[in-house]
C-alpha positions in Angstrom: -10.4 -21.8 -44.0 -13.8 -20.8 -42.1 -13.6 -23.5 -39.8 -9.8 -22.6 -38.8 -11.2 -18.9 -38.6 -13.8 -20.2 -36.3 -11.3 -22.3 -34.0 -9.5 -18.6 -34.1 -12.0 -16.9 -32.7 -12.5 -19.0 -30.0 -9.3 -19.8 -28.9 -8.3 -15.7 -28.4 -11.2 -15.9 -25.8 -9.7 -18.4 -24.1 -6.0 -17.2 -24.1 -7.0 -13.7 -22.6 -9.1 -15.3 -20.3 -6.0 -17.5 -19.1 -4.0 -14.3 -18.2 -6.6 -12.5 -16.0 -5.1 -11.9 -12.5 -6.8 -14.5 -10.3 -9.8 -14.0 -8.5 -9.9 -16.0 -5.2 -13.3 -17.3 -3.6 -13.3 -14.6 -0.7 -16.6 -13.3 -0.9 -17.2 -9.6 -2.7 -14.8 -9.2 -5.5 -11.7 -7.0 -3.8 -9.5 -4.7 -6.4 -7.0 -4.4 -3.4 -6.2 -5.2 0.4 -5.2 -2.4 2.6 -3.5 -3.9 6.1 -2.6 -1.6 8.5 0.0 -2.9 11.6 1.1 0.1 13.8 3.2 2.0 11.5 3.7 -0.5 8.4 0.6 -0.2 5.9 0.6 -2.8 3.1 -1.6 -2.6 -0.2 -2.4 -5.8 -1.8 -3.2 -5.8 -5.6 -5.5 -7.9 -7.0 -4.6 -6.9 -10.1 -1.3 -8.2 -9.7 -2.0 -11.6 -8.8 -2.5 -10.5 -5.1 1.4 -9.4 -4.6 2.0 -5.9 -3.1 0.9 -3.1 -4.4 2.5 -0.2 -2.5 4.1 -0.1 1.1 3.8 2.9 3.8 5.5 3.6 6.6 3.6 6.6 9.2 1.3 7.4 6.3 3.9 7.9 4.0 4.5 6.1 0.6 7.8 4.5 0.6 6.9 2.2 -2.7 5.2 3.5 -6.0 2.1 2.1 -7.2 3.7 1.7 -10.7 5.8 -1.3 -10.8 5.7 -5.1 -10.0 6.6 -6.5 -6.6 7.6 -10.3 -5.4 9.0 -13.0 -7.5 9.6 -13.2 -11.2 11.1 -15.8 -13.5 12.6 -15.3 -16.6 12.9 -18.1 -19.2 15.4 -18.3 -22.0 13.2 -17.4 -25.8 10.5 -16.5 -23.5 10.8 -13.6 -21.0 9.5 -12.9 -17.7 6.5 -14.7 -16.3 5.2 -14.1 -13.0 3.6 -11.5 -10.3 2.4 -8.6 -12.8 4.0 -9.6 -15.9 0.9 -11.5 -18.1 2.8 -10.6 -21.3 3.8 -14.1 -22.0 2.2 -16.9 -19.6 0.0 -16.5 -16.9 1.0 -17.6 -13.7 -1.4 -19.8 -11.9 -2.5 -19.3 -8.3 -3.7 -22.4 -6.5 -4.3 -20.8 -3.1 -4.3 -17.6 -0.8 -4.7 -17.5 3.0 -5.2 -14.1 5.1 -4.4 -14.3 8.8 -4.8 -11.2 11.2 -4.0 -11.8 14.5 -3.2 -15.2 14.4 -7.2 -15.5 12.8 -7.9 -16.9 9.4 -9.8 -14.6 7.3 -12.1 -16.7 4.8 -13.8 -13.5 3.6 -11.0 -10.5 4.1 -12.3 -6.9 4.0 -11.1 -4.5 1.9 -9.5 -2.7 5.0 -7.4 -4.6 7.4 -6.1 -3.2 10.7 -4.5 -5.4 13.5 -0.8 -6.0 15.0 0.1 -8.9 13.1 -0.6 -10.1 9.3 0.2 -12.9 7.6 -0.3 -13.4 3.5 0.4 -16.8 2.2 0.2 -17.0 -1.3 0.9 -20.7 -3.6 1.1 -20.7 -7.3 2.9 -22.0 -10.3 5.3 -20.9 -12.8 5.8 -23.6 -15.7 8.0 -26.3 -13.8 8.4 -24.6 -10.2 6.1 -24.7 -7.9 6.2 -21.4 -5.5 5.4 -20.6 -1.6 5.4 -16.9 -1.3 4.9 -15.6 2.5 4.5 -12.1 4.0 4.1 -11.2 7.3 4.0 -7.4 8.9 5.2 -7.3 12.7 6.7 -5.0 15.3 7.0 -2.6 12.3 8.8 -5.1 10.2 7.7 -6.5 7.0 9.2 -10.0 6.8 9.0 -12.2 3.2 9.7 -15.8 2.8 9.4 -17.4 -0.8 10.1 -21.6 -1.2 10.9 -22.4 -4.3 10.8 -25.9 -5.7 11.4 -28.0 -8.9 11.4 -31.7 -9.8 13.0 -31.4 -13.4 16.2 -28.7 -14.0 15.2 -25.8 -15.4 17.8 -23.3 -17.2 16.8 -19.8 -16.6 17.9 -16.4 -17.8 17.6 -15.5 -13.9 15.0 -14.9 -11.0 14.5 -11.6 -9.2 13.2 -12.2 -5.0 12.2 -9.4 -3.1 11.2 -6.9 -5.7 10.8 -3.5 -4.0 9.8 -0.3 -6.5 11.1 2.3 -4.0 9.6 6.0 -4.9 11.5 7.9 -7.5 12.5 10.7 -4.1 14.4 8.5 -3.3 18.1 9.7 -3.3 20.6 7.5 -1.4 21.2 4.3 -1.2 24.1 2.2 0.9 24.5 -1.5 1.4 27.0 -3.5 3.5 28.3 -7.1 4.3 28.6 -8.9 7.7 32.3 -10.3 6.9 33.2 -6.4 6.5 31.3 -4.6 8.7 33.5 -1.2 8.1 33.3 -2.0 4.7 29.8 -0.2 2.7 28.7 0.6 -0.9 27.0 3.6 -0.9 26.3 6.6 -3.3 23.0 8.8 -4.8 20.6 8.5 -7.0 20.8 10.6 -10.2 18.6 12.0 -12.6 20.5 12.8 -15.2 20.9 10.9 -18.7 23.4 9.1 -17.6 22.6 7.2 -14.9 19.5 6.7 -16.2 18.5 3.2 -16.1 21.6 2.3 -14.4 21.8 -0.5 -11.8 23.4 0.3 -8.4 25.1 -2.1 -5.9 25.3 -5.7 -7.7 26.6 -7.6 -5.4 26.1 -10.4 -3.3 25.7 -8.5 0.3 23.5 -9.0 3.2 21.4 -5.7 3.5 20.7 -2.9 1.7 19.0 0.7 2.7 17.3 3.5 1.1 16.6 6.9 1.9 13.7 8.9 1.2 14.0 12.7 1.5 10.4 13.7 0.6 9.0 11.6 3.3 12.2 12.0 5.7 12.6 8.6 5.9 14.4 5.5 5.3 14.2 1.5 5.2 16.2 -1.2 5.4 16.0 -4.7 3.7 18.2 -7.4 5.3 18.5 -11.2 3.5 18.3 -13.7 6.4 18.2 -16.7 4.3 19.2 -18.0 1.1 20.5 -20.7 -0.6 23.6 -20.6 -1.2 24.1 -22.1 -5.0 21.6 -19.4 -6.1 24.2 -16.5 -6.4 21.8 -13.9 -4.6 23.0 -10.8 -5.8 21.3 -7.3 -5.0 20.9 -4.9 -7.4 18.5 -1.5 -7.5 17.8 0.2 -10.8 17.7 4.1 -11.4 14.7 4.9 -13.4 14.5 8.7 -12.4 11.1 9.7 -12.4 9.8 6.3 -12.3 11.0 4.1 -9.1 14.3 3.2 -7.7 14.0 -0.6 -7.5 15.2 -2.8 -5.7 16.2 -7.1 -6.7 17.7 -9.7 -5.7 18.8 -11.2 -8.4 19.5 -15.4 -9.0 20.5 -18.3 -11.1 22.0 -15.8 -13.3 22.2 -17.6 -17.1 21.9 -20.8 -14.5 19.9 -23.9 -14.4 18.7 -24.7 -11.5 19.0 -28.3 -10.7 16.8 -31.2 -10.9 15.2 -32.0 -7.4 15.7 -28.5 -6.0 13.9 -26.8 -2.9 15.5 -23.2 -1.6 14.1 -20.5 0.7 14.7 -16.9 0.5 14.1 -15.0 3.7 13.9 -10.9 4.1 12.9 -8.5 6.8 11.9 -4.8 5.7 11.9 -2.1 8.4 11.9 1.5 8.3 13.3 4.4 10.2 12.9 8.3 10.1 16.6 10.2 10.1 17.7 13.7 8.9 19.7 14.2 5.8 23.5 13.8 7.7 23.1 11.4 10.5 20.7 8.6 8.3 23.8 6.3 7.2 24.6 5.7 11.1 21.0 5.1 11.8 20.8 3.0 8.9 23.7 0.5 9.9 22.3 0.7 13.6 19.0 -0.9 12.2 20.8 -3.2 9.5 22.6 -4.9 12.8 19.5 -4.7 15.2 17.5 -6.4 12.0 20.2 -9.4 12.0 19.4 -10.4 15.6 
């Protein structure tokens, strides 16, 4: 019994020690990245295993701190494993690269400021092996994330794309290019009961938010995806909290043996008044598809 207790002991160590957010060799040891490109401002978490931690458009916060952003998996009897969820596995990061200008950074500063970033970030999550991208441009945020398996893997589902809009935000609307005339669209409640509700899901090709406090909006358009992976957007009410955004995939699916997708979205931002933002908004969905 003491030398199982001992073996104990030791192996807790080890277990927490596996889930600590990665810490990259890039000189002093960086809680967060702040980029700034014109009028896009991007935070990167260290915290988080280096995914965003907050996006800002003209010095206003169009994404809450408190949430998790980029890719997450979730595994049948296990639960989610990925980007800032270390309840159940970590997720292994096996490299980062910081570009600015077209200029690797092998030592990145805790404040960035240029007119082009690019943030390429490889790790693993049990059988898949993951590419996540971001690049901030022209005022557009775009993120690319490969996704590749050698053995089939069933899976309660993926979320891409994960964007923890602030809880001001009231509006949403979301549209299809085979309909053009055609949109979803509706507010954002805080009452009981649409609390925790999810809005949208459906499989559409962009999606926009509005953001009254900051008098603003942003638009999220899917440029690629593969098309066995379902790809259906959702955003979840959670007044008070964020309104947040996923693409959802492989939904109760098993992705196959041999499998390599790309998902491809571009973010960009707008400000409108209260009446006239749904025009606007379409205007840049189109524009954003070119």
């Amino acid at each position: 019994m003491k030398a199982l207790a001992f073996l104990l002991v030791l192996a807790v160590p080890a277990v927490l020690a596996a889930k600590e957010p990665f810490k990259p060799n890039l000189g002093p040891d960086l809680p967060s990245i702040t980029v700034r490109c014109g009028d896009v401002t991007l935070m990167l978490r260290q915290s988080s295993q280096w995914t965003p931690g907050r996006i800002d458009f003209r010095g206003k916060a169009m994404t809450t701190e408190k949430s998790a952003y980029g890719t997450v998996f979730s595994f049948p009897e296990i639960g989610f494993i990925g980007t800032n969820h270390f309840e159940n596995e970590p997720e292994p990061l096996t490299s980062l690269a910081f570009f600015l200008d077209g200029r690797q950074l092998t030592e990145p500063a805790a404040e960035l400021s240029g007119e082009q970033f690019r943030f390429v970030r490889e790790s693993r999550i049990r059988d898949f092996v993951l590419k996540c991208e971001i690049e901030i441009q022209d005022g557009r945020v775009f993120e690319t994330t490969t996704v590749s398996t050698a053995k089939a893997v069933p899976l309660k589902l993926v979320y891409h794309f994960m964007h923890a809009w602030t809880p001001t935000v009231d509006a949403y609307l979301a549209g299809s290019d085979e309909t053009p005339d055609e949109v979803i669209a509706g507010p954002f409640l805080d009452t009981p009961e649409e609390a925790r509700k999810f809005h949208v899901r459906q499989k559409v090709d962009w999606v926009a938010v509005r953001d009254p406090a900051s008098g603003q909006f942003a638009v999220s358009r899917l440029l690629e995806a593969p098309e066995n992976a379902q790809n259906v957007s959702m955003i979840w009410n959670v007044p008070g909290t964020y309104r947040k955004y996923y693409l959802k995939c492989f939904d109760n699916d098993t992705v196959p043996a041999g499998f390599t997708g790309t998902w491809k979205m571009v973010t960009a931002f707008g400000e409108v008044g209260t009446e006239e933002w749904e025009v606007k908004a379409r205007s840049l969905a189109a524009d954003l598809a070119k």
